[in-house]
C-alpha positions as CSV (number, residue, x, y, z in Angstrom):
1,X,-1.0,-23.0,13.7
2,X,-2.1,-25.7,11.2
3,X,-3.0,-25.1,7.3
4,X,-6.8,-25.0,8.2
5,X,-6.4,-21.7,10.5
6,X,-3.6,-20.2,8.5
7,X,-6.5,-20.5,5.2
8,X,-9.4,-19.4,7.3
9,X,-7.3,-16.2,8.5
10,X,-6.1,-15.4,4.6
11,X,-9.8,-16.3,3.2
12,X,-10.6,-13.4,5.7
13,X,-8.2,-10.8,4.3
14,X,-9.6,-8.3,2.2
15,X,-8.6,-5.1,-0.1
16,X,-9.8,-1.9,1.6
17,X,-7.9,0.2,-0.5
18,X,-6.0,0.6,-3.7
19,X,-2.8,2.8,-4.8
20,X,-3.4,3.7,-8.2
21,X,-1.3,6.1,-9.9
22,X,2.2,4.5,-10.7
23,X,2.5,3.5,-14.3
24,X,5.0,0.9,-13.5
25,X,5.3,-1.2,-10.3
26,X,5.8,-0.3,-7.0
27,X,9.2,-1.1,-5.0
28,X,9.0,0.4,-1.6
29,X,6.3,1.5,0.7
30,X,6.7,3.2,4.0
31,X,4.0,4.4,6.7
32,X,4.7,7.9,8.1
33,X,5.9,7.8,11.6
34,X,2.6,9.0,12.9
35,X,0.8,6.4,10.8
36,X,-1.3,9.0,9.0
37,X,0.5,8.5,5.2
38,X,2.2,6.3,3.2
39,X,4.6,7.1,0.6
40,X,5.3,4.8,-2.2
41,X,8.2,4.3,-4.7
42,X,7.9,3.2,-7.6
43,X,9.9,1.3,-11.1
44,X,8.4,4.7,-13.4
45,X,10.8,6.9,-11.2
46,X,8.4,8.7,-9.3
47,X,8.1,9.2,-5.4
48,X,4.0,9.6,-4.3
49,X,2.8,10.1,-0.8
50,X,-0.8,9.1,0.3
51,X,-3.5,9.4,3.0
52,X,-4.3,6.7,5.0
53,X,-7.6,6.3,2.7
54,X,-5.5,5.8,-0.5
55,X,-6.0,9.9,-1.9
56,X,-2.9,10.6,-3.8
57,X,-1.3,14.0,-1.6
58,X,1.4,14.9,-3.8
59,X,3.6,13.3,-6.7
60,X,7.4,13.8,-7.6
Protein backbone atom coordinates (compact mmCIF):
# COMPACT_ATOMS: atom_id res chain seq x y z
CA UNK A 1 0.00 0.00 0.00
CA UNK A 2 1.58 3.44 -0.84
CA UNK A 3 1.24 6.82 1.40
CA UNK A 4 -1.64 8.00 -0.81
CA UNK A 5 -4.00 4.95 0.22
CA UNK A 6 -2.68 4.60 3.69
CA UNK A 7 -3.90 8.82 4.02
CA UNK A 8 -7.09 8.36 2.12
CA UNK A 9 -8.03 5.31 4.65
CA UNK A 10 -6.90 7.49 7.97
CA UNK A 11 -8.62 10.85 6.39
CA UNK A 12 -11.64 8.29 6.54
CA UNK A 13 -11.41 7.40 10.21
CA UNK A 14 -13.70 9.03 12.45
CA UNK A 15 -14.65 9.27 16.33
CA UNK A 16 -18.02 7.55 17.00
CA UNK A 17 -17.68 7.60 20.51
CA UNK A 18 -15.91 8.98 23.47
CA UNK A 19 -14.96 7.51 27.08
CA UNK A 20 -15.24 10.26 29.35
CA UNK A 21 -15.06 9.66 32.94
CA UNK A 22 -11.31 9.11 33.93
CA UNK A 23 -9.67 12.06 35.49
CA UNK A 24 -6.35 10.96 34.44
CA UNK A 25 -5.35 8.86 31.41
CA UNK A 26 -6.26 5.69 30.34
CA UNK A 27 -3.69 2.62 30.26
CA UNK A 28 -5.57 -0.42 29.13
CA UNK A 29 -8.72 -1.15 27.34
CA UNK A 30 -10.21 -4.53 26.77
CA UNK A 31 -13.46 -5.69 24.77
CA UNK A 32 -15.61 -8.29 26.66
CA UNK A 33 -15.41 -11.67 25.11
CA UNK A 34 -18.86 -11.35 23.59
CA UNK A 35 -17.98 -7.87 22.22
CA UNK A 36 -20.79 -6.20 24.00
CA UNK A 37 -18.36 -3.93 26.70
CA UNK A 38 -15.30 -2.56 27.18
CA UNK A 39 -13.68 -1.96 30.35
CA UNK A 40 -11.05 0.58 30.76
CA UNK A 41 -8.14 1.20 33.18
CA UNK A 42 -6.99 4.01 34.05
CA UNK A 43 -3.63 6.36 35.67
CA UNK A 44 -6.51 7.90 38.52
CA UNK A 45 -6.74 4.20 39.96
CA UNK A 46 -10.00 3.33 38.89
CA UNK A 47 -11.33 0.28 36.84
CA UNK A 48 -14.81 1.44 34.57
CA UNK A 49 -16.68 -0.88 32.25
CA UNK A 50 -18.81 0.42 29.27
CA UNK A 51 -21.42 -0.40 26.66
CA UNK A 52 -20.56 -0.67 23.34
CA UNK A 53 -22.16 2.99 22.87
CA UNK A 54 -19.78 4.56 25.35
CA UNK A 55 -22.57 4.62 28.65
CA UNK A 56 -20.43 4.37 31.67
CA UNK A 57 -22.04 0.69 33.39
CA UNK A 58 -20.32 0.72 36.61
CA UNK A 59 -17.04 2.36 38.17
CA UNK A 60 -14.51 0.89 40.84
Amino acid sequence: MDAVAINQRVDNIHEQNKLKKHIQHVNSASFSPDGKHIVTASADKTARVWDIEGKLIVAF
